[in-house]
N, C-alpha and C positions, 0 to 999 in steps of 0.2 A: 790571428797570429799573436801569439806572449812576444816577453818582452825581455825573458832570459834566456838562457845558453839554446844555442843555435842548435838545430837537428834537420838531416837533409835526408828527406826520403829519396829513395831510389828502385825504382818498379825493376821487375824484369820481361823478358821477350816479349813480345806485341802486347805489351801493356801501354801504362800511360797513368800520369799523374792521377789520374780516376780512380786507380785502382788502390787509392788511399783513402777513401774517401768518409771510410769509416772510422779512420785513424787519425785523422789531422785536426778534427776540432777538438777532439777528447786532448791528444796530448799538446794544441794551444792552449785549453782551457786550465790544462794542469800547470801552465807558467811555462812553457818554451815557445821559443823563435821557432816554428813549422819551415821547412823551405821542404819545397820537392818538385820535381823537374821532368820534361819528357825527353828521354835520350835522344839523340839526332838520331831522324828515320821513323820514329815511335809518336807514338797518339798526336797531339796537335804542332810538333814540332816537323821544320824543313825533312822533306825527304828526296836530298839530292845525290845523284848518282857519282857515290863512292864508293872505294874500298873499307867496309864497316868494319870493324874490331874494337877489341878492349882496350887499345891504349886510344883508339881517336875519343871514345866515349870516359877514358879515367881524362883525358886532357879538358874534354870538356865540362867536367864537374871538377877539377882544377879551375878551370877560368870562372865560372858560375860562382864557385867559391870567390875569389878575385874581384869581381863586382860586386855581389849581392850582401858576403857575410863579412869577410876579412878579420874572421877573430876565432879562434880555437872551435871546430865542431864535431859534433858525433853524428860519423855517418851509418847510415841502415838504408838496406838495403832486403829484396827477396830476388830467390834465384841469383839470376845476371847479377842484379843489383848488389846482392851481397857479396857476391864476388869481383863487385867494382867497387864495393866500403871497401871491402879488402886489402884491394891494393892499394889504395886512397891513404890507408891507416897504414901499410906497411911502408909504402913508396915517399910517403908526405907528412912524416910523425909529427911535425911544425904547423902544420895548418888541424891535424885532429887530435881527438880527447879520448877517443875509442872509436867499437864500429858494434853494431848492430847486425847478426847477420841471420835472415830469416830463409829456414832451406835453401843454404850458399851450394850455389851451382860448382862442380868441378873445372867446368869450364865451358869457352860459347861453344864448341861443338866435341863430341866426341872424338880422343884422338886413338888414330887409326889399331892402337894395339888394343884400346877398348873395346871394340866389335870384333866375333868370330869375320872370317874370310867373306858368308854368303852374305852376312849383312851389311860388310865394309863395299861390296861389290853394287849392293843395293843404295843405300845411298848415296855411292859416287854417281850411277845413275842415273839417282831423282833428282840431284842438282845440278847436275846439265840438260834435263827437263826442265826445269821451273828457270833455270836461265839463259833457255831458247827463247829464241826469236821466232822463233817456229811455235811451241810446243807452250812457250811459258807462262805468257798471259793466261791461256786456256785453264792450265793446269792452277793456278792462283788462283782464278776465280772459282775453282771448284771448291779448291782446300780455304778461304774464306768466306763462304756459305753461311750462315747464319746455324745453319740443323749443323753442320761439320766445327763449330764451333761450340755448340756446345754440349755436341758428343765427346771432344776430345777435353772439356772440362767438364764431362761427368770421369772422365777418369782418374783425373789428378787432383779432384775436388772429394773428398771423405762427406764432408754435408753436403747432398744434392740439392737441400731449400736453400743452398749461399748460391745456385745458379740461378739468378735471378734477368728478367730481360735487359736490366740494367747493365747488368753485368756485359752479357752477351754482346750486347751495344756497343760497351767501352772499347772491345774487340775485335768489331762487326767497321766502326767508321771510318777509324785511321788508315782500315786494308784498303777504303776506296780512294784515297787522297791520292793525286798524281806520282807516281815514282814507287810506292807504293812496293809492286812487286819484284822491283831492281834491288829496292832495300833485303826485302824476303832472300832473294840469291845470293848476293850478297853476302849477308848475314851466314847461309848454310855454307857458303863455301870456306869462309872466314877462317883462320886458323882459331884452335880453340884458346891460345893463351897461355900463361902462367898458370898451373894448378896453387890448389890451398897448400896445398904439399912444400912448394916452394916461398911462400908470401908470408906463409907464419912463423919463422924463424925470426922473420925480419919485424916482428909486428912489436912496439914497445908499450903499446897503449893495453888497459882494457878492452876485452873484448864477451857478447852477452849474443851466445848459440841460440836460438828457438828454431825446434823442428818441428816437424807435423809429424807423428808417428807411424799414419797409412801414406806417406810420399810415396807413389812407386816410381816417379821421376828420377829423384835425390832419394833415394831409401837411407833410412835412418842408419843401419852400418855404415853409411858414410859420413857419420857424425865421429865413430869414433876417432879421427885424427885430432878434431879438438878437445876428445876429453883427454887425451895425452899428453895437451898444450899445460892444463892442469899440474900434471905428474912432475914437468920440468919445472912449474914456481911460475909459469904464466896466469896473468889474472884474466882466467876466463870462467866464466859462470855458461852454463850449459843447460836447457830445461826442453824435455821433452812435451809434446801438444798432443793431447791423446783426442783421438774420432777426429784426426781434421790431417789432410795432405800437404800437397805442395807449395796452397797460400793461405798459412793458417791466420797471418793477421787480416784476412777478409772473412775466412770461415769462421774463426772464434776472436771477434774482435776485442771484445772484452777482455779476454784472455789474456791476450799479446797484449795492449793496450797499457793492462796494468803490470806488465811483466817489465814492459821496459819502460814505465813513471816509475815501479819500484828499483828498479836497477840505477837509473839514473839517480834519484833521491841518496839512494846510499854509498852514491859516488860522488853527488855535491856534485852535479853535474850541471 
């Protein structure tokens, strides 16, 4: 861990602090405070039967902040995550310095005008499958398989040698931890949130976009709302990650790594 300005990682959907793993000695070693954390429900953290959303998860890296740092930080974040820096940096201008946002999620689920009718039909659905009492368990343990796990991160992954067993694992142990698949329901049912749409007006801090070019998650046209942040005299810097998806700071770590020592350096961060 360094010994200056504070930076708090923040994973997205069934991740977990691990999924930094390639990020956090490089930018301690470069001079910052590392903190990063596994959302309630996620990797090694309690997974007790709530109502999951982005304001219980922005409250809880508010209080994390509270104990741990208690001094101006830059939050980042991928997917989820960066859409919980987000709101962190919009909601909290006093506790952060900027935000970090790596392929930011529009939000935790889909909302309803986003999907044509057959597919809105379809996964109303699947999430009263997965949280049956009947049906649910069954169905979780299929879709946390190990082989289903890293089918569905050969798709969102542009480098297929970043699907490493390791990886897989990161993925693989958390789904077996009690509660486990209440969280998974949960989570789908979840309303999806504030979009970027709404959180970036309010945003006064810097802000440093990194996308992955091949996301078909978060597809890069969904970047341009922050280059327009640009246009209005907002300080955001914007950098596209060519051959790498949805979590380029693990596919191209080097990349990302020095993307955001350089950004932070030239903001005396």
């Amino acid at each position: 861990m360094g010994i200056g300005q504070p930076l708090i990682l923040v994973h997205g959907f069934g991740a977990s602090i691990g999924h930094w793993r390639n990020n956090i000695p490089v930018l301690a070693e470069a001079g910052y405070q590392v903190f990063a954390i596994d959302l309630l429900g996620f990797g090694g953290s309690d997974k007790p039967p709530l109502n999951y959303s982005l304001e219980l998860w922005q409250q809880q890296l508010k209080d994390f902040w509270e104990t741990h740092i208690a001094k101006p930080t830059v939050f980042a974040g991928n997917s989820i995550g960066a859409l919980l820096s987000l709101m962190v940096v919009s909601d909290y201008p006093e506790i952060s310095l900027g935000g970090i946002l790596i392929n930011c999620a529009g939000g935790l689920n889909h909302r309803p005008d986003e999907l044509n009718l057959p597919l809105r039909l379809v996964m109303a659905a699947f999430t009263k499958l997965v949280s049956s009492k009947t049906f649910g368990a069954f169905l979780f343990d299929n879709i946390r398989k190990k082989n289903r796990i890293r089918r569905t991160l050969t798709q969102v992954y542009y480098d297929q040698e970043a699907i490493t067993e390791e990886l897989v694992d990161l993925l693989y142990t958390p789904s077996c931890d009690p509660g486990a698949q209440q969280v998974f329901a949960s989570v789908l049912s979840a309303p999806p949130g504030r979009s970027p749409a709404e959180l970036l007006p309010q945003v006064e801090h810097p802000l440093l976009v990194i996308w992955g070019e091949e996301d078909p998650w978060t597809p890069i046209s969904g970047a341009a709302i922050y280059q327009q942040q640009i246009e209005t005299g907002k300080e955001v810097k914007f950098v596209a990650v060519p051959k790498a998806g949805h979590c380029p700071h693990d596919e191209k770590p080097d990349v990302v790594n020095q993307l955001i020592i350089d950004w932070l350096m030239k903001r005396q961060c």
